[in-house]
C-alpha positions as CSV (number, residue, x, y, z in Angstrom):
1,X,36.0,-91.5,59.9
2,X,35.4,-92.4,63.9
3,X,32.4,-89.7,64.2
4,X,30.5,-90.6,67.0
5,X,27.1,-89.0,65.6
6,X,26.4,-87.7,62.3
7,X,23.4,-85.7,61.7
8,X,21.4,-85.0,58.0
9,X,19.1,-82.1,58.2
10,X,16.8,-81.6,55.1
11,X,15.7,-78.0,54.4
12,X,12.9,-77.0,51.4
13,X,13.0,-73.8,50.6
14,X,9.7,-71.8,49.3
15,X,9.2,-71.2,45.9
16,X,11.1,-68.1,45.2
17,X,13.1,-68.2,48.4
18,X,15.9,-70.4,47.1
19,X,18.5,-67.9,47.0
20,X,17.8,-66.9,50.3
21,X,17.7,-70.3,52.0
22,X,21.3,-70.9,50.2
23,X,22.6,-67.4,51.7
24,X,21.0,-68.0,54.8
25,X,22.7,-71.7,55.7
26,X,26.0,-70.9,53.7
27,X,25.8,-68.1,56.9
28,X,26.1,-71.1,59.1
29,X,28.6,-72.9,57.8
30,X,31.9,-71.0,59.2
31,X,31.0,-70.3,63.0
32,X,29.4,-74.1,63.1
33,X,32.8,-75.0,61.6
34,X,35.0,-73.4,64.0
35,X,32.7,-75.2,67.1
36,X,35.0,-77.4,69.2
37,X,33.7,-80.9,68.0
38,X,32.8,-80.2,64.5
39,X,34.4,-82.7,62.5
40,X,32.7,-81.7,59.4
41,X,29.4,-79.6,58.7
42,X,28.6,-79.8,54.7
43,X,25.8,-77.9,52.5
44,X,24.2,-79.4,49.3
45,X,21.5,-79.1,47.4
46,X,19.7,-81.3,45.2
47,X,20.6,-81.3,41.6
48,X,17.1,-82.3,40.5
49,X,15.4,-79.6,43.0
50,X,17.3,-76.6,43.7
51,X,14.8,-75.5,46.7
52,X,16.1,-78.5,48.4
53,X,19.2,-78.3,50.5
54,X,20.6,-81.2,52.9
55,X,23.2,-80.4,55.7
56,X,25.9,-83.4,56.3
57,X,27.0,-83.0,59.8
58,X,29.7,-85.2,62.1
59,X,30.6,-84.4,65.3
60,X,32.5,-85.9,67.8
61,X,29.7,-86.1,70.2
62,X,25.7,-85.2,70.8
63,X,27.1,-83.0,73.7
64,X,29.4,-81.2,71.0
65,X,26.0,-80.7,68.6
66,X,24.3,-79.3,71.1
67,X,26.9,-76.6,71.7
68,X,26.3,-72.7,71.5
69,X,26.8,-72.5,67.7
70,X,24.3,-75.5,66.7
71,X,21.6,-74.2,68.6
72,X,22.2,-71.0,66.9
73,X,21.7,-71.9,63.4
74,X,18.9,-73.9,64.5
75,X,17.4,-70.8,65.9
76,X,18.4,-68.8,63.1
77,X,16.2,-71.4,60.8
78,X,13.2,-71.5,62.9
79,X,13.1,-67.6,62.9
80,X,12.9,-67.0,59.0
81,X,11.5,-70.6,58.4
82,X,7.9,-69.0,58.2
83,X,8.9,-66.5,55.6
84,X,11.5,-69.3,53.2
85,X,10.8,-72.5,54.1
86,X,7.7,-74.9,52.9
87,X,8.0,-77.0,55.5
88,X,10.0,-77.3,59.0
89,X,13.2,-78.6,58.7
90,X,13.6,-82.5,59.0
91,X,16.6,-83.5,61.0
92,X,17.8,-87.1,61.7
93,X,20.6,-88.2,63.9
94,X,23.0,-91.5,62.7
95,X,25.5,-93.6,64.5
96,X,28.5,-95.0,62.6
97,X,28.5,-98.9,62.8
98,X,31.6,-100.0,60.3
């Protein structure tokens, strides 16, 4: 894959919130994956800790990322993190080397 940036975003939901948190980013994953850009944009969740959920994201550029759509669901996050999140989410960016 030639991805120019690849981003990981780590969400914890609260106790109790899990099933919300999962409806909440599965809600994310068709309009992000229709952006121009998107190359792939992939929920998981841990199979040791189901209030832990990780987004595997490549796009073909940071201007793509930071299209209408991302910052959306970013948004989205940071408006019901208060209420279904135990902590803010963590998000890294990565470039491909090989």
């Amino acid at each position: 894959m030639n991805a120019s940036l690849t981003v990981i975003a780590h969400i914890r939901a609260k106790a109790g919130q899990e099933s919300r948190v999962r409806q909440i980013l599965q809600g994310l994953l068709s309009p992000t994956r229709a952006e121009v850009g998107c190359i792939n944009y992939d929920l998981h969740r841990s199979q040791g800790d189901p209030a832990v959920f990780v987004f595997y994201e490549n796009w073909e550029s940071e201007g793509h990322l930071e299209s209408a759509c991302a910052i959306r669901a970013h948004s989205i996050l940071s408006k019901t993190g208060r209420r279904t999140l135990a902590e803010p989410v963590q998000i890294t960016k990565w470039q491909i080397l090989a």
